[in-house]
Each structure stands twice: as structure tokens, then as C-alpha cells.
N, C-alpha and C positions, 0 to 999 in steps of 0.2 A: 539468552541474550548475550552474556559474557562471553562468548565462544562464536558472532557471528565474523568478528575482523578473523582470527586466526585460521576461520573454514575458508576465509576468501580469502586469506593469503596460502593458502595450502592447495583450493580450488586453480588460484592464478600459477601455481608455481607445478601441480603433479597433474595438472587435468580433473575436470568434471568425472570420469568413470572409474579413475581410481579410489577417491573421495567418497563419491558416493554409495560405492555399494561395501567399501568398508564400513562408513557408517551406518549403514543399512545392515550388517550383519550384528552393531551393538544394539540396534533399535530393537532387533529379532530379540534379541539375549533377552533383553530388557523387558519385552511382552511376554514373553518366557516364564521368565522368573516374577514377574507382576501375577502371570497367570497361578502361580505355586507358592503364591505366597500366604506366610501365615501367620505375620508380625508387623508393626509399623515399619521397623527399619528397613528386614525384606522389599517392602510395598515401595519406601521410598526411594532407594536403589535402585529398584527398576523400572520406576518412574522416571527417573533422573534419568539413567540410560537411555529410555524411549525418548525422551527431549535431546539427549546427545545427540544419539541418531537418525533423527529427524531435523537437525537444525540446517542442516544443508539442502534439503530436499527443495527448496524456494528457488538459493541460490544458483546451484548445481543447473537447472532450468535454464536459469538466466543466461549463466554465463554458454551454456551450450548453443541458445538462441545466438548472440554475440559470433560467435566462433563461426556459425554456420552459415548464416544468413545475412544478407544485407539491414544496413543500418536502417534504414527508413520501414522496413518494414517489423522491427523491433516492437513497437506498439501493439502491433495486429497481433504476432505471435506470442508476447508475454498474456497478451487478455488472453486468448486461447489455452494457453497452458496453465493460468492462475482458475480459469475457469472449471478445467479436468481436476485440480488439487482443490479447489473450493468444493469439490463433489464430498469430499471426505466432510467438511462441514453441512452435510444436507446427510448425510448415512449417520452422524451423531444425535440424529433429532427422533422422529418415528419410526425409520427404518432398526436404527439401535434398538427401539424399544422394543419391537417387536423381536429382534435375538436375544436381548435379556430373558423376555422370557421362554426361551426355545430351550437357551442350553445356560441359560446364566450368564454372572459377569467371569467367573474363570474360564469356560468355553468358549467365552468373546476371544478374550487374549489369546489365546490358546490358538484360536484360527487366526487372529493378527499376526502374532508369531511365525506361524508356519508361510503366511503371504508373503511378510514383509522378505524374510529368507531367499523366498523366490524371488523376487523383484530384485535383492541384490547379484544373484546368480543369472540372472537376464541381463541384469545393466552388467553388468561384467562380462560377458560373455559374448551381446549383441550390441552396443554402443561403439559406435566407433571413437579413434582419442586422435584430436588435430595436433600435429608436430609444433610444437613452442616454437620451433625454429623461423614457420609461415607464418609468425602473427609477428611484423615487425610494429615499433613502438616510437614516436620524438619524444616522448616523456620518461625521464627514472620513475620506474617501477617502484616507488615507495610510500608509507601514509603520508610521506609529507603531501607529496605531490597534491595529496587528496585534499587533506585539512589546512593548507593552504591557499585553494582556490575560492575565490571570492563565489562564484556561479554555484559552487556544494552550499556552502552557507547562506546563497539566495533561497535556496528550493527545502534545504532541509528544515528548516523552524514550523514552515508550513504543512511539510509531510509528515513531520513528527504530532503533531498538534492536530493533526485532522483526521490521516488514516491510522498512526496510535491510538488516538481517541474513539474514533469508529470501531476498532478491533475491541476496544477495553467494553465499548457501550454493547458489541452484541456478542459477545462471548460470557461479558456478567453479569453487566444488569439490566440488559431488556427483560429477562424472567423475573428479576425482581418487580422493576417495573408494572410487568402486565402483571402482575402477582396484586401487589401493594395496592396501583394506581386503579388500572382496570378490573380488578379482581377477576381473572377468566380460573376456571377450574380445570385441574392440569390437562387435559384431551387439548380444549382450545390455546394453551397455552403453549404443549407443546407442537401443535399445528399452525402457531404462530412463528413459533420459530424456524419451524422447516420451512415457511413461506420466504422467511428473512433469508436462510440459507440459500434455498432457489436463486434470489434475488440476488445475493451476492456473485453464485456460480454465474450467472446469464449474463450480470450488469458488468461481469470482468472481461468478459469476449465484445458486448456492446462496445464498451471503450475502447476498446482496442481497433473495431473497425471503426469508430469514430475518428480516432486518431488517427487511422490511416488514410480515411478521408481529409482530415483536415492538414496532413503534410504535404498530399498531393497537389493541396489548391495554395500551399507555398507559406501557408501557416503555422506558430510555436505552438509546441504541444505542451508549454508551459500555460496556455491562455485556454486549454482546456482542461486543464487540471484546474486554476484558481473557478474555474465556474463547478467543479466539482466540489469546489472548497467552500462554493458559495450554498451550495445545494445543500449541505450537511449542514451548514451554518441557518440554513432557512428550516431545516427538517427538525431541528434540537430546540427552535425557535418555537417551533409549531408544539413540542413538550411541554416544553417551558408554558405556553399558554393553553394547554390543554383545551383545545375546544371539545364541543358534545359531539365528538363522533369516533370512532375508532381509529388508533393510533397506529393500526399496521401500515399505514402509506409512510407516515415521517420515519419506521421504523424500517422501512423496506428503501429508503431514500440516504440510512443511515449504512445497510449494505452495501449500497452502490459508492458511498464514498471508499466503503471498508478494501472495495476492489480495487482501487484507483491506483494502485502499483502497478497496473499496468501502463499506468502512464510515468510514473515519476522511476520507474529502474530503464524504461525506454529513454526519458532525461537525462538520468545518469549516465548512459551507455554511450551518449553524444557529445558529452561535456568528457570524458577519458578515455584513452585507448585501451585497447584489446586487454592487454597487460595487466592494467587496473581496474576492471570494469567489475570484478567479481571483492575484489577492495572496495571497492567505492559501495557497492552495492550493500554489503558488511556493514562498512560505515554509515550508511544511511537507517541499515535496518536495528541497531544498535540503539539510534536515537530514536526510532518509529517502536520498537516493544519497549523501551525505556519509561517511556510517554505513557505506553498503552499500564504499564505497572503503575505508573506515578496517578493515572486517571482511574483503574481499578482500586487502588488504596485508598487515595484523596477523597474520591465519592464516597466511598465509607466509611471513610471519619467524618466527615460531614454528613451524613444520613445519622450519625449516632450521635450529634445533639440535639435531636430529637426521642422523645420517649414514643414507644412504640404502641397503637393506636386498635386494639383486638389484634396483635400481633402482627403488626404493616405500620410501615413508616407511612406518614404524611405525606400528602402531594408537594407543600411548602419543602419538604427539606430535599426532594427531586429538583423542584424547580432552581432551589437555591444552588446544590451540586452542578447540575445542568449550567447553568446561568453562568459561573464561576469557567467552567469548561468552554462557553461561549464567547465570553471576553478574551482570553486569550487565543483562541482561533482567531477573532478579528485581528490581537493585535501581530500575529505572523501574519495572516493574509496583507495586513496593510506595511510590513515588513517586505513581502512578496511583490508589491506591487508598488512602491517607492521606484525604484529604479525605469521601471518603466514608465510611470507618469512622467519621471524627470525627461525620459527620451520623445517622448510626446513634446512636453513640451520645450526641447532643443529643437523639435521639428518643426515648430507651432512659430519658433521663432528666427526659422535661418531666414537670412536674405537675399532676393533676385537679383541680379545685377544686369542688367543690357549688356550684350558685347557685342562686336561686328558679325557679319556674316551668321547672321541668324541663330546663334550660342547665348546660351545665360549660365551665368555661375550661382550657385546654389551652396555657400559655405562649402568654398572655394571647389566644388567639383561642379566641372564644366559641363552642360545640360540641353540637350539641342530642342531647340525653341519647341519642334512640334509635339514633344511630351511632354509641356507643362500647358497648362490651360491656367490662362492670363486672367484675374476676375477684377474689376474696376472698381477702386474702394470707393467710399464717402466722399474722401475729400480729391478725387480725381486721379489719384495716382493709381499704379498696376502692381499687380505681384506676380 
């Protein structure tokens, strides 16, 4: 997390294929030495390493998407690409389990290693890198530019709060969850999760041509992300009140928000220039794993006052964790959506004016008669 502003100002300033396959050769080091390791401190070193070198691999996407392609189609291409890198969370569930027991967990690493190596020597090699020179900019290129605009501080409480939260809920405690709550025994459990995984890979490309659809017919792709915001909010809902049936729908509903960075870096990408896009993007993901730590730690100090029940917390002390996590999604989403009520209703209340020659004013922009449809109120007048 500490490290995502200065990848994306290092991404904005030396290019995506410098960046990345540097840090793709400390991630190699790092599986490396994890894999040969014989100590805590070994273990944790290149553990840390593996997170260095990986922490760019989101952005690095991004900002390549950006560089190359047109804006409007931003949505389509980040779901497609967060879709191929979600595949990595669908290989940690069954498929891992089945090479633990092939060759173990130091032969895992061991081939992680040797991949990851390739893949920096591919992107280095086969990547092509756009001249800074063709990406011109109207904005300095700096954090202010970023943590100054009103439009970053509209989208982010929400995407912090929703897809942090979503990352936090099925990266740690949906296993607890179906552990504790549903009690499934681990085969179903972890075939629960690789459902979840799925779910996330698929539901990141969904969005993404959702999105694309819904720019073309002249629509914010901000009004499909707060319904995504709504849908997690309805799916944590459904926990919280645990009915009698299985939980992998609200849990696979809880993926699909986790994906939703396909719409809010597409956001991002329109609200800053070229320049800043891999900044901005930094700064958002900052506050989105921030969130996701503060909702991983939180839940479990709250699950621990509770005393433990044949060794499983309580369904109450979920609910309650849950619940607590629910309240503050609503209050960014209604944070979110402040502003646009208010433009509703500035619309709700401009006024018609008759003018000659078959013209109306419309808070003060002039409106030619045949595209407004005139409806006759109560009391006889027209609008």
C-alpha cells in the first residue's frame, strides 16, 4: 500500500515497461528466496519483496490501457485485463491445492520464481514504450493537481468503502465465515471459494462491457458503479440476516463488487490527463487497500468480543462486524450521491420562459420550442 503514489509517479514519469519488469525481477528474487527459506525473517523478506514487486502490476495495466487506447473504451479494456489478473485469485484456491501436494509449498515458489523472471524479460523485451513527448497535458503534473479536485473526493470514500471492503471480506473472511457460520468442511469450502474467484474473474470483464454499453447510449459510468455499490450493500445485507439457504450467491455478489475497478480507474482516467492517470490511480488505490486493512483488522477485533463457541465465533458477532461495515458504505454512497440529487433537483426546478420566434429559455440557455414537450399544470399554466 505505502508504495502505490511513488510506483505511479515513477510509472507517469519512466513508462509502464521500464517499471514493470524491474519490479518483476524483485518479485522473482523474492519467490526465490521465500522458496529457500529457513527462518521467519528469510520468509518475511521475501515475502515483502513479492509485494514490492507486484505492487505495480494493476497499475502498470492501467496506465498502458490509457496510453494506448481511446478513452471511452477504458471501461471495457480495464474489466478484460483485471479479469486475466483475477485468474491469479481462481489458481490460489483448488488448482494450488492440487500443486501443494505435487511438489509442496517450496516447489510452488520455486516455479513462481522462475515465471515471474520470464514475464519480466517478455515485458522488457516485447512491450512497446509511448514517447512522453506525445502524451500532451493542460494540468501540472502533480499530487496536488489530484488531492485537490473535488470529482477524486466525490468517487473515492465510496470506492474505498466498497471495493476495499469487498477485497478485505473475500480474501479473509469469507473462509472464516463459511467455517464458523455455515460450517462446510474444507473440500466444500474451498470450492466455495474458487466459485467466488470465478465470480470475481467473469464479473470484472461483465462490467467492463456493461460500461461500454452504457457510455455509448450517452451515460456516467459513475451511476453504474453506485448500483454496484448498491449490490454489495444488498449482498452483506443478505449476511447480516442470514436466511436458510446458502450464502454463495451474496458471497459471489460480494466478488463482483470486488471487481469494480474496472469502473472506478476507468473514472479516474476521465476526470485527469494522461500525465496523472497512473498518480491518480495510486492515490485512489492507497485509500481502497487502506480500507481493505482497516476492514480486515476492525472485523477482528470485533469478532473477539466474543468468546469462541466449539472453536467458531458466533453468528451475532458477524452480524455485528458486518453491520458496522454496512453503515458506513451507506454513508459514502449517500456522500456519493449528494451532489447529484442536488443537480436533479436544480433541474427539477429551472424555468421556461416564452420568447418570440418560437425560442424558450431554460435558465438562461436558449431552447428551441420543438425540443421541449410543454405539459399543462393544475393550475393552467405550461412549462
Amino acid at each position: 500500500m505505502a508504495v502505490q503514489i511513488p510506483i505511479g509517479m515513477c510509472l507517469d514519469r519512466f513508462g509502464p515497461r521500464r517499471v514493470q519488469s524491474a519490479l518483476l525481477v524483485v518479485a522473482a528474487a523474492g519467490a526465490a528466496l521465500f522458496s529457500l527459506s529457513s527462518g521467519v525473517l528469510s520468509l518475511l523478506v521475501g515475502r515483502a519483496m513479492i509485494g514490492l514487486g507486484t505492487a505495480a502490476a494493476l497499475m502498470t495495466g492501467l496506465k498502458i490501457i490509457v496510453l494506448w487506447f481511446p478513452r471511452e473504451r477504458m471501461a471495457l479494456l480495464n474489466g478484460f485485463m483485471i479479469m486475466l489478473g483475477s485468474l491469479g485469485a481462481v489458481t490460489a484456491t483448488a488448482p494450488a491445492e492440487v500443486v501443494l501436494e505435487w511438489i509442496g509449498w517450496r516447489g510452488l515458489f520455486g516455479a513462481l520464481a522462475a515465471m515471474t523472471a520470464l514475464a519480466a524479460v517478455l515485458i522488457y523485451v516485447v512491450v512497446p514504450e509511448r514517447s512522453a513527448g506525445a502524451l500532451p497535458s493542460t494540468k501540472p503534473a502533480t499530487l496536488k493537481a489530484i488531492y485537490s479536485d473535488a470529482r477524486f473526493w466525490r468517487i473515492a470514500p465510496l470506492s474505498a468503502a466498497c471495493i476495499g471492503s469487498a477485497w478485505a471480506l473475500q480474501s479473509l473472511w469469507a473462509a472464516p465465515w463459511l467455517d464458523d457460520v455455515e460450517r462446510l468442511d474444507r473440500t466444500k469450502l474451498v470450492d466455495e471459494l474458487f466459485a467466488m474467484a470465478v465470480a470475481l474473474s467473469f464479473s470484472a470483464l461483465f462490467l467492463g462491457l456493461l460500461a461500454n454499453g452504457v457510455r455509448r447510449c450517452g451515460k456516467a459510468t459513475e451511476v453504474l458503479f453506485a448500483l454496484v455499490a448498491v449490490l454489495l450493500i444488498g449482498a452483506e445485507l443478505v449476511l447480516i440476516l442470514h436466511p436458510p439457504w446458502p450464502s454463495l450467491l451474496p458471497w459471489c455478489a460480494v466478488s463482483v463488487a470486488a471487481s469494480a475497478t474496472a469502473l472506478t480507474y476507468a473514472i479516474i482516467g476521465d476526470y485527469f490527463p494522461i500525465a496523472l492517470v497512473a498518480r491518480a490511480n495510486g492515490a485512489l488505490n492507497v485509500l481502497q487497500f487502506g480500507w481493505a486493512f482497516i476492514v480486515q483488522y476492525g472485523t477482528g477485533l470485533i469478532l473477539e468480543q466474543w468468546p469462541l463457541e466449539a472453536g467458531h465465533y458466533p453468528l451475532v458477532a458477524y452480524q455485528t462486524a458486518f453491520g458496522v461495515n454496512l453503515a458506513l458504505q451507506l454513508a459514502a454512497l449517500l456522500w456519493f450521491a449528494v451532489p447529484w440529487l442536488e443537480g436533479l433537483k436544480g433541474k427539477a426546478g429551472a424555468l421556461l420562459v416564452r420568447q418570440g420566434s418560437g425560442l424558450w429559455i431554460l435558465d438562461e440557455v436558449i431552447v428551441p420550442a420543438a425540443e421541449l414537450v410543454i405539459v399543462e399544470t393544475a393550475e393552467g399554466g405550461e412549462w
